[in-house]
Backbone as CSV, one residue per row, in Angstrom:
resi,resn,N_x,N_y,N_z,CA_x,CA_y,CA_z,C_x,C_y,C_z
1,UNK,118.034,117.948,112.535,117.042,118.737,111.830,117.085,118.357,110.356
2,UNK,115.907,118.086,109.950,115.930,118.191,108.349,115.069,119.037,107.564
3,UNK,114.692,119.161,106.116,114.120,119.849,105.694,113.125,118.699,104.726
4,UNK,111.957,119.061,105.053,110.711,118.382,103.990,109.766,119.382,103.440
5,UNK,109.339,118.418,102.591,108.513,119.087,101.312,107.315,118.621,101.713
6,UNK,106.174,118.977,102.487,105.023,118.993,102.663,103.992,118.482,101.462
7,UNK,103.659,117.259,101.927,102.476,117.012,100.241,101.134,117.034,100.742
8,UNK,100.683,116.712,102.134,99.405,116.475,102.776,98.954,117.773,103.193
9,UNK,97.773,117.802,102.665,97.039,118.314,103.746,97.375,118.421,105.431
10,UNK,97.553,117.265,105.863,97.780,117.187,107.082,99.014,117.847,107.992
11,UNK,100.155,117.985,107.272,101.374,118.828,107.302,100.932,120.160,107.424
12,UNK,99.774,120.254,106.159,99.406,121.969,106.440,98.536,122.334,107.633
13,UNK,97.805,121.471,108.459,97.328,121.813,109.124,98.776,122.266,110.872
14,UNK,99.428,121.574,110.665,100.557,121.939,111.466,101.306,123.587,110.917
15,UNK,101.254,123.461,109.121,102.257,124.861,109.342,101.173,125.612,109.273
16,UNK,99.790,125.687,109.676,99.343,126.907,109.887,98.903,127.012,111.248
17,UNK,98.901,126.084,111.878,99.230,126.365,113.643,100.347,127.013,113.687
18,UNK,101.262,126.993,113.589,103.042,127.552,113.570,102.701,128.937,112.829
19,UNK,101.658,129.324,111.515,102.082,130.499,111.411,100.822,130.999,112.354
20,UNK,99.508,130.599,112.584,99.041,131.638,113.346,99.594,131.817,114.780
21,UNK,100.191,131.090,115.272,100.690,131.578,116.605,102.572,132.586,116.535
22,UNK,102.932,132.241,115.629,104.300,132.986,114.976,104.075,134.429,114.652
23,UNK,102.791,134.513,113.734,102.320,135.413,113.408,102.083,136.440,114.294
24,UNK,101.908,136.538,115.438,101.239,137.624,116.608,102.122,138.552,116.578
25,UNK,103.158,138.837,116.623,103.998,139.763,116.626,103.066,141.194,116.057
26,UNK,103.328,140.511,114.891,103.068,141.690,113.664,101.500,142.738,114.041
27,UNK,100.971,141.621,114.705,99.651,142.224,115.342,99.284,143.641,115.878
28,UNK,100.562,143.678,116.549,100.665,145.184,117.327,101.634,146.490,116.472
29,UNK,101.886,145.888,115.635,102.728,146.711,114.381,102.177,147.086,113.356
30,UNK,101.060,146.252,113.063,100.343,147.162,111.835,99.254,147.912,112.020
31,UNK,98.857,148.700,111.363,98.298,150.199,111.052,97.164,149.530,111.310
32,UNK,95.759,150.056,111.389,94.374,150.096,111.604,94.336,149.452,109.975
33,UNK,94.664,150.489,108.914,94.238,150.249,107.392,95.171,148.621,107.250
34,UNK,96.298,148.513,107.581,96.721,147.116,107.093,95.885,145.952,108.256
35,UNK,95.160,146.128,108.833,94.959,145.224,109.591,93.636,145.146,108.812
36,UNK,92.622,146.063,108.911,91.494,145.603,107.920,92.128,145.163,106.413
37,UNK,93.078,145.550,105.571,93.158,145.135,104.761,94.096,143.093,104.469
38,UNK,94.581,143.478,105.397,95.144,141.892,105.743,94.856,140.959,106.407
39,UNK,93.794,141.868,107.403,92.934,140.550,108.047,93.008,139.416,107.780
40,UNK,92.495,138.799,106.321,92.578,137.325,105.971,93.766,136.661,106.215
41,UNK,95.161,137.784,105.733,96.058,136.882,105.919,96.858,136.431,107.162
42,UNK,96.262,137.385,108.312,96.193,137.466,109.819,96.354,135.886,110.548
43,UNK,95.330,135.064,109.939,95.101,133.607,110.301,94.257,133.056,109.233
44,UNK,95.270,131.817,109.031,95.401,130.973,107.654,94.833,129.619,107.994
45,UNK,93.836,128.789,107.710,93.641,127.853,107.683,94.397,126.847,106.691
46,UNK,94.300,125.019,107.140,95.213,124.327,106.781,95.252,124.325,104.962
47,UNK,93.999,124.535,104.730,93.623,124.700,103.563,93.776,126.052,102.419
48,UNK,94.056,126.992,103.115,94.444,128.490,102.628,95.483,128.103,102.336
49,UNK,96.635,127.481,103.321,97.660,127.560,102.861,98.105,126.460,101.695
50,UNK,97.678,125.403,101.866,97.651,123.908,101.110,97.494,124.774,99.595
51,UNK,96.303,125.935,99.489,96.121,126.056,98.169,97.160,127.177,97.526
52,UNK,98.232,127.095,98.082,99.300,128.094,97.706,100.194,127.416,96.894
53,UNK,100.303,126.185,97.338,100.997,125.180,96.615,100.965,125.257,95.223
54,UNK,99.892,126.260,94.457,99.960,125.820,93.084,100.708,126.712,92.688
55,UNK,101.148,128.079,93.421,101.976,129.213,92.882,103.631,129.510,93.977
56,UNK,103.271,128.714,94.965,104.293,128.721,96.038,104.778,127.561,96.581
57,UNK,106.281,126.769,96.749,106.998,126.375,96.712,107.450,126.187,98.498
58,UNK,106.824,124.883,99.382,106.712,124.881,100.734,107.710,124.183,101.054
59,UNK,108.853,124.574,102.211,109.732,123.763,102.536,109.718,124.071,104.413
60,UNK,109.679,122.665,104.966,109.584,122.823,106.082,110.729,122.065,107.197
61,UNK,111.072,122.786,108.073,112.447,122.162,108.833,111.306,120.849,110.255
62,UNK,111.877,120.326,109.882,111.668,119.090,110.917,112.683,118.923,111.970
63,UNK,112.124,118.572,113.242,113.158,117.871,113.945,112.367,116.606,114.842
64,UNK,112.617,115.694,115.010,112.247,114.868,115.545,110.874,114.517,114.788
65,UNK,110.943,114.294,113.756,109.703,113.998,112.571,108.477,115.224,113.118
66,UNK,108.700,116.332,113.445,107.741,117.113,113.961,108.079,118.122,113.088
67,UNK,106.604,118.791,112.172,107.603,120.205,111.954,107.394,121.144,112.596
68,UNK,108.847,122.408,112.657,108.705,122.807,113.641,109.048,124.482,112.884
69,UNK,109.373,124.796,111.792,109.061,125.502,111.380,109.438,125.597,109.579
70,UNK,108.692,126.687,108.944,108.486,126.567,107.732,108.759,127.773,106.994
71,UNK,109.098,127.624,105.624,108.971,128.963,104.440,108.378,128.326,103.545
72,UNK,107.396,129.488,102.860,107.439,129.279,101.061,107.873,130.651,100.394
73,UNK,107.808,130.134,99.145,108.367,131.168,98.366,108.334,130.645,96.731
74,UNK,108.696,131.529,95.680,108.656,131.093,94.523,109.768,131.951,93.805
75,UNK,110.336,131.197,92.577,111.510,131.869,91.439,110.675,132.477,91.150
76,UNK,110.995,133.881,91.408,110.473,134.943,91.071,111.169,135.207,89.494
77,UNK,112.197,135.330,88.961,112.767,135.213,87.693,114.060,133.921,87.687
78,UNK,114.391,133.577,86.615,116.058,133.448,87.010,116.597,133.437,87.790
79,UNK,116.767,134.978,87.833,117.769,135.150,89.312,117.542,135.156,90.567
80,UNK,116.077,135.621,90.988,115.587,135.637,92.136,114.592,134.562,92.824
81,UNK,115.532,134.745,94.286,114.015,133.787,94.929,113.247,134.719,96.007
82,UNK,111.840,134.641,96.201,110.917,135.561,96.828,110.725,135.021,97.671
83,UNK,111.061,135.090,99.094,110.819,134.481,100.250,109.006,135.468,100.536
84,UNK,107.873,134.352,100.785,106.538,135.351,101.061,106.507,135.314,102.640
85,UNK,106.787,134.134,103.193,106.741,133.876,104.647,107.922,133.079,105.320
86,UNK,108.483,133.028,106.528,109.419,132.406,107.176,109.049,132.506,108.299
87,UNK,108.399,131.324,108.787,108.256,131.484,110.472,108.666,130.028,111.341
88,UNK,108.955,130.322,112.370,109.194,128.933,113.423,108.406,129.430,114.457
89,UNK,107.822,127.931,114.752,107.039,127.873,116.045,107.552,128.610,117.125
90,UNK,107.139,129.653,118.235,107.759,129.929,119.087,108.100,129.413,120.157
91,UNK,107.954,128.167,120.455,108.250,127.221,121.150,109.705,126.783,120.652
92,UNK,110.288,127.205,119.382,111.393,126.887,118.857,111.877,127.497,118.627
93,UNK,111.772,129.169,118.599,112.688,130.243,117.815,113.908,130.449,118.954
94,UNK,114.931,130.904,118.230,116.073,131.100,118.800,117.171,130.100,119.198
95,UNK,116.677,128.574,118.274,118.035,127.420,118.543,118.111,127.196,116.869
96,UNK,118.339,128.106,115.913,119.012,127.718,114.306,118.062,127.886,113.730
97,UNK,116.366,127.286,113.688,115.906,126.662,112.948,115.519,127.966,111.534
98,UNK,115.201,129.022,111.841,115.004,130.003,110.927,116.159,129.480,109.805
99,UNK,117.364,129.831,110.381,118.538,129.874,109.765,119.418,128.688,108.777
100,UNK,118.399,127.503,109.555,118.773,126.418,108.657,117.956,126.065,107.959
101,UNK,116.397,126.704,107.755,115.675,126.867,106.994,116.614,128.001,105.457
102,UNK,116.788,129.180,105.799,117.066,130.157,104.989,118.489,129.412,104.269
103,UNK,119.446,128.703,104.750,120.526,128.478,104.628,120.074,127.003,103.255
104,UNK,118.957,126.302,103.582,118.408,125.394,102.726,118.370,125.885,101.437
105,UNK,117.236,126.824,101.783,116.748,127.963,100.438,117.747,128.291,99.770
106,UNK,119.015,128.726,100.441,120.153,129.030,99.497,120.643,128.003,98.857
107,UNK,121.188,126.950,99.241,121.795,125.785,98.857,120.421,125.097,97.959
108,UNK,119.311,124.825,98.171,118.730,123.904,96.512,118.437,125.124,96.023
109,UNK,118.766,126.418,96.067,118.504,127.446,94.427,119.675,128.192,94.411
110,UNK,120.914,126.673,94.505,121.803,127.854,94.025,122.044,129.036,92.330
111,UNK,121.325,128.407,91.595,121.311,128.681,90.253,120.829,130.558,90.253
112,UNK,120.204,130.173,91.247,119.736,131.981,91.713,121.092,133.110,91.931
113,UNK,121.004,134.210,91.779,121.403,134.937,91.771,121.426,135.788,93.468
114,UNK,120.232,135.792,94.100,119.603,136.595,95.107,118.775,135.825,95.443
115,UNK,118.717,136.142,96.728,117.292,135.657,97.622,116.828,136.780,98.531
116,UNK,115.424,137.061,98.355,115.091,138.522,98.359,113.622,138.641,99.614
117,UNK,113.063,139.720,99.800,111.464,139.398,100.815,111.740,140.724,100.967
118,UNK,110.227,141.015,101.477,109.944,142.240,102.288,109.366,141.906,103.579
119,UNK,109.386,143.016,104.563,108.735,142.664,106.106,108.681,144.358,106.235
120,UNK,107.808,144.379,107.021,107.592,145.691,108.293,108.727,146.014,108.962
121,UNK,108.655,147.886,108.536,109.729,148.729,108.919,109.664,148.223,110.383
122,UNK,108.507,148.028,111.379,108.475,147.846,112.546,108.715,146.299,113.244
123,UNK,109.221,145.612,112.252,109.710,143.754,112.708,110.949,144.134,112.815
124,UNK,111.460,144.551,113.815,112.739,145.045,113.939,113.252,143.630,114.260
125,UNK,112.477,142.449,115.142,113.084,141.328,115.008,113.187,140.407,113.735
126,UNK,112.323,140.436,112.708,112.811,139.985,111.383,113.947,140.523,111.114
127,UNK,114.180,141.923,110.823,115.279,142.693,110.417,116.194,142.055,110.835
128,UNK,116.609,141.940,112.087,117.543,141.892,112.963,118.083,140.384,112.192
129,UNK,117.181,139.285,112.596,117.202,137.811,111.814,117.997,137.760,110.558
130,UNK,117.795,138.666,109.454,117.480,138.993,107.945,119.191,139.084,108.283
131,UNK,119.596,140.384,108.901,120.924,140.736,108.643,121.743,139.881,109.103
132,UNK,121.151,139.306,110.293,122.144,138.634,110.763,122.612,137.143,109.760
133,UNK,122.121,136.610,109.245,121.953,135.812,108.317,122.198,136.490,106.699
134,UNK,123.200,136.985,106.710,123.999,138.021,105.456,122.705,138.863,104.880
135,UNK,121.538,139.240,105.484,120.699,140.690,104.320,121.346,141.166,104.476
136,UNK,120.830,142.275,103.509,121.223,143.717,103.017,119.396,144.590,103.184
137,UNK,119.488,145.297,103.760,118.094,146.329,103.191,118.631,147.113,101.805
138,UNK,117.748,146.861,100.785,118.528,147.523,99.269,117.591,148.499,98.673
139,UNK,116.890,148.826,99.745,116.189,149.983,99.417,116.379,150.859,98.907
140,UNK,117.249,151.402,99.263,118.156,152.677,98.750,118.526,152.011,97.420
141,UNK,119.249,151.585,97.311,120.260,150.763,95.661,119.091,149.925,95.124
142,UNK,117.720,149.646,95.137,116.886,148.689,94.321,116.950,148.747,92.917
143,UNK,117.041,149.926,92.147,117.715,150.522,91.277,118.611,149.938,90.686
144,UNK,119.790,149.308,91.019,121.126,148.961,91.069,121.108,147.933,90.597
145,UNK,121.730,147.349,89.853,122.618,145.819,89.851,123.551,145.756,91.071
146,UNK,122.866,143.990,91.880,122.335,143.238,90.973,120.965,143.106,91.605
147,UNK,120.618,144.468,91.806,119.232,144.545,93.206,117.688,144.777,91.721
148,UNK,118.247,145.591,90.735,117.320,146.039,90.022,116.128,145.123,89.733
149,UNK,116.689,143.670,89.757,115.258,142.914,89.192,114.225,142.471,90.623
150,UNK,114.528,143.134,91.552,114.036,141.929,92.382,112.355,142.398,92.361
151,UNK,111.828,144.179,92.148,110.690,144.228,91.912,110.128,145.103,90.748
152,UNK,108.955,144.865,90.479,108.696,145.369,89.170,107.698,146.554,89.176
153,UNK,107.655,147.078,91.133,107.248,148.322,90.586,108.122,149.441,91.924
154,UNK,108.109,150.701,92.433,108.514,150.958,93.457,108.520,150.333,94.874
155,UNK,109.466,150.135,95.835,108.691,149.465,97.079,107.944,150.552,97.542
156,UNK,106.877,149.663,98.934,106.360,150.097,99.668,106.884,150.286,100.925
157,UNK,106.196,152.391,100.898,106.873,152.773,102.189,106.549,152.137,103.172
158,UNK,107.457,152.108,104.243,107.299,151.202,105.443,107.365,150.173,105.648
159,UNK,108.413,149.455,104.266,108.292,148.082,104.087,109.774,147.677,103.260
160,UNK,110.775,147.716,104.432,112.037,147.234,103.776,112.092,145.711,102.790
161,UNK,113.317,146.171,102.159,113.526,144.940,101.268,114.698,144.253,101.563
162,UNK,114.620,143.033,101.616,116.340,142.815,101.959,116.490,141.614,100.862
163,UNK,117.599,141.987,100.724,118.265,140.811,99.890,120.025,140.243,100.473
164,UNK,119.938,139.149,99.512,121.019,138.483,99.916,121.719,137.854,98.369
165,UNK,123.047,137.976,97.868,123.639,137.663,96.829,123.512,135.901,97.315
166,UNK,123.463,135.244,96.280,123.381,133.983,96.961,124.387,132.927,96.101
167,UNK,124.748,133.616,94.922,125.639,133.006,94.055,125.678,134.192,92.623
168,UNK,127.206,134.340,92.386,127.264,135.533,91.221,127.561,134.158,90.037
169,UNK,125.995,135.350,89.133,125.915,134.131,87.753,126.356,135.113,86.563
């Protein structure tokens, strides 16, 4: 398995096959109001996502020159990195690849402090993923050092936060 940096177009048309079919889960978990309101982000064309690139930071796990699943995210400050999405094809979930994705993210930002995201109180399988792979939900302590910076206004109910210390600076 390796990890690449997506420059084509054509790459994106693969990680948004991988997230609209990854994506279904969440389908049956969100509210009437988040579903009209997220609709768009429901299913992403190759090009929706391609144009994220100018504010978000794409790294994708390969295996056999195929990719097979992906994150972006951006330095949210200094200390933090903002994971927005993490998904693997489901044709692949459950042999590492999440994990050696997330485990990447840690290792090229080690300079970070935390590596941080939110998901649905009801992705009990993200959750599950999140902890098992050292989160924390810091909901409660967001408040806290060294949780205080990760957002800049209250979270949203129904929408844990997890973080992970990723190196003390």
């Amino acid at each position: 398995m390796q990890i690449h940096y997506p420059v084509s177009l054509k790459d994106f048309e693969r990680i948004a096959e991988i997230y609209n079919s990854a994506i279904k889960p969440f389908y049956n978990i969100s509210s009437i109001l988040e579903s009209k309101d997220y609709r768009s982000l429901m299913t992403q064309t190759a090009l929706d996502l391609h144009q994220l690139t100018q504010s978000k930071i794409f790294c994708c796990a390969t295996l056999d020159n195929r990719i097979v699943g992906f994150a972006y995210y951006y330095i949210k400050n200094t200390d933090i990195i903002w994971i927005n999405s993490l998904y693997v094809d489901p044709a692949f979930q459950n042999k590492g690849i999440g994990t050696f994705l997330l485990n990447s993210l840690c290792r090229d930002n080690i300079n970070c402090g935390l590596i941080a995201l939110e998901t649905h109180a009801e992705a009990e399988w993200a959750i599950s993923f999140y902890i098992k792979n050292g989160f924390t939900v810091v909901n409660d302590v967001i408040e806290s050092p060294p949780y205080d910076r990760i957002l800049n206004k209250p979270p949203v109910i129904g929408r844990p936060i997890l973080a992970k210390i990723i190196s003390h600076q």
